[in-house]
N, C-alpha and C positions, 0 to 999 in steps of 0.2 A: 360683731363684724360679719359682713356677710362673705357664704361661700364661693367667690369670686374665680378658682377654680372650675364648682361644680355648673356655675352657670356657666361657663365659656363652655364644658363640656357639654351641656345642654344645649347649648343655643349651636353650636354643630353642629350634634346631631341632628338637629332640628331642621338647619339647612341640609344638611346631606338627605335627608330623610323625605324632605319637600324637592329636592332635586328629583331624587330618583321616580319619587311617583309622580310628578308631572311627565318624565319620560316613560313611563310605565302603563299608568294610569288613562291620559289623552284616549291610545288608540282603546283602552277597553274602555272607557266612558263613551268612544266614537261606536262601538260594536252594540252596547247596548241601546245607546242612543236609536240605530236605524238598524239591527240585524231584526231580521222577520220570523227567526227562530221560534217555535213556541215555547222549546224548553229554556229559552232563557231567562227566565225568572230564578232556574235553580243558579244562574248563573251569580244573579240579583242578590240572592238569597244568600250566596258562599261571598258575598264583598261586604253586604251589610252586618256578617257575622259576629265580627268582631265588637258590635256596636251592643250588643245581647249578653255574647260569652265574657263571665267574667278572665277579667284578667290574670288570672292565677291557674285557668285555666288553660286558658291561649300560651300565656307563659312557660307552663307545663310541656305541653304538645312541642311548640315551639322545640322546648329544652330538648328534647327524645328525638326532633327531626335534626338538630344541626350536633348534637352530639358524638362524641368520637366512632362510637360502633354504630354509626347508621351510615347509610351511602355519602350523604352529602357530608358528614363532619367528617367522614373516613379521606374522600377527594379532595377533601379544603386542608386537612394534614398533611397528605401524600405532596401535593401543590406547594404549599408556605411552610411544612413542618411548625404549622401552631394548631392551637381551637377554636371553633367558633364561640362555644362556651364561656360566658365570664372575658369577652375579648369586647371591643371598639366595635368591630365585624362586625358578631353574633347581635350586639344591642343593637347596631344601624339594620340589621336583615328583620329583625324582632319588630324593632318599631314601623317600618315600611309596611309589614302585615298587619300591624295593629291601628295605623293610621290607615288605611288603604281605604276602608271609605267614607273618609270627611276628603279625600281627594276624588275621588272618583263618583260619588252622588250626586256633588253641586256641579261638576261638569257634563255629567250624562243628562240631566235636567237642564241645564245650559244650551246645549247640543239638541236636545228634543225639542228645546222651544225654537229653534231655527224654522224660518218659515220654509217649506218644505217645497213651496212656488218657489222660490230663490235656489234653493239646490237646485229643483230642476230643469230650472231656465240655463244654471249655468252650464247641467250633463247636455243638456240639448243644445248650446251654442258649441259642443264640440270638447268643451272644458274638460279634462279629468281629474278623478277625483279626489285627488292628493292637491291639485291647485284649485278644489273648488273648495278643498277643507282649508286649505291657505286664506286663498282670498273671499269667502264666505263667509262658511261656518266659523270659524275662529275668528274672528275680528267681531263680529256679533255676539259671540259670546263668551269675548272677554271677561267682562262683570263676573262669569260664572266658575272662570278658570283662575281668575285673581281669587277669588272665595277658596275657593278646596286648595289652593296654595296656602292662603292665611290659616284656614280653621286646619289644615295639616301640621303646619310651624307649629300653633300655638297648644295643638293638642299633641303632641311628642314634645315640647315643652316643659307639660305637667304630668308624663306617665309615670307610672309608679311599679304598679303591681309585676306586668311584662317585664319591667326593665330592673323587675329587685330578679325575679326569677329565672332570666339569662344572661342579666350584667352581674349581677351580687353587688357589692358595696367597694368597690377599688378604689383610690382617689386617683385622679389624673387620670385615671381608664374608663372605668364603669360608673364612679359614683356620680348620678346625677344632682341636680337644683330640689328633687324632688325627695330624691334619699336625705339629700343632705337637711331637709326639715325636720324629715324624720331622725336623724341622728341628732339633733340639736333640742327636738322635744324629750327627747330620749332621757338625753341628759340632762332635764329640765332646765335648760338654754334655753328661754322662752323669748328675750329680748333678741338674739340672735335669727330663730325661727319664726320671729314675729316681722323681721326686716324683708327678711329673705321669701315670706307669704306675701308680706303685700307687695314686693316687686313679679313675683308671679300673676296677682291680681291686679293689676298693673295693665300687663302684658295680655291677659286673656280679657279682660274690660276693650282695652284698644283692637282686640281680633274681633271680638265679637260686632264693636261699634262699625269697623272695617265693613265686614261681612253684609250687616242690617244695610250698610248704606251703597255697598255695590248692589244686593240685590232689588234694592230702591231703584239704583239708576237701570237696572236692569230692564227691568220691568216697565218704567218712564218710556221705553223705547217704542212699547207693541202700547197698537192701538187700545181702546178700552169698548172700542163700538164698532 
């Protein structure tokens, strides 16, 4: 039987996770998109990180930044008298960094493909820029902001490594869809772990097929000549 628990926790997280980095994410996918900076590549380069450093890594760092004797786990105790550590919290702060750019790539490439005549017909009818990113830029590149929503779900979905090393194994707290295969291989549960993979592959089959076929329509839109 599958771990019907761990996945309701997951798929939570998952939306919590995809919530925040669309509110997060947007304006710095917008910054990178059109800032004229030339150092922003390093900017580029600390979003795509996570995508490189393993996760036992990130996890690590992670641990030592929200932990009790660092500034931030010290203010987040003094505030709620809990930890971030091994908490709900600590795994939704964890995975938001670890997802951060399967959210923020496919929309800064979304955002860049905006035809850049159409921004600036709308600054030059007077428009500002909060209502040209309204009425513009975002509505065009939809396709691109639906994608880094999807490929964000479905990859905090299947984390593992980040989410053993600042969740640990809780049930009903920490333990994910993801642990919970591994505790079921574990205990050479193989029928169990073998339900609960292919509902995960499932899920990342349907995001991936998702993602191909918005950046299809995406694409469909701009001319080819």
């Amino acid at each position: 039987m599958m771990d019907w628990r761990a996945i309701w926790l997951s798929a939570r997280l998952a939306a919590s996770t995809t919530a925040i980095l669309l509110v997060v994410g947007m304006p710095l996918a917008y910054w990178l998109a059109f800032s004229p900076r030339r150092w922003k590549f390093l900017a580029q380069a600390a979003v795509a990180l996570p995508l490189v450093l393993p996760p036992t890594v990130l996890g690590f760092y992670i641990l030592l930044a929200i932990g009790p004797r660092s500034p931030v786990g010290a203010l987040y105790a003094r505030l709620t008298g809990g930890m971030l550590p091994f908490s709900f919290q600590g795994l939704l702060l964890a995975s938001v960094l670890y997802s951060l750019p399967f959210t923020v790539q496919p929309i800064a490439a979304a955002f860049a493909a905006v035809d850049r005549k159409l921004v600036e017909a709308s600054w030059c009818l007077g428009v500002s820029r909060m209502a040209t990113f309204r009425r513009v830029i975002a509505p065009l590149a939809r396709p691109g902001i639906a994608t880094g929503a999807v490929l964000s779900f479905a990859h905090t979905m299947g984390e593992f490594g980040v989410v053993l090393m600042v969740g640990g194994n809780i049930p009903g707290v920490t333990r994910t869809v993801s642990i919970s295969i591994y505790d079921q291989a574990q205990a050479l549960n193989y029928a169990a772990a073998g339900r609960t993979s292919l509902f995960l592959l499932a899920i990342s089959f349907t995001a991936l097929a998702l993602t191909y076929a918005l950046q299809r329509r995406f694409w469909s839109l701009w001319p080819t000549s």
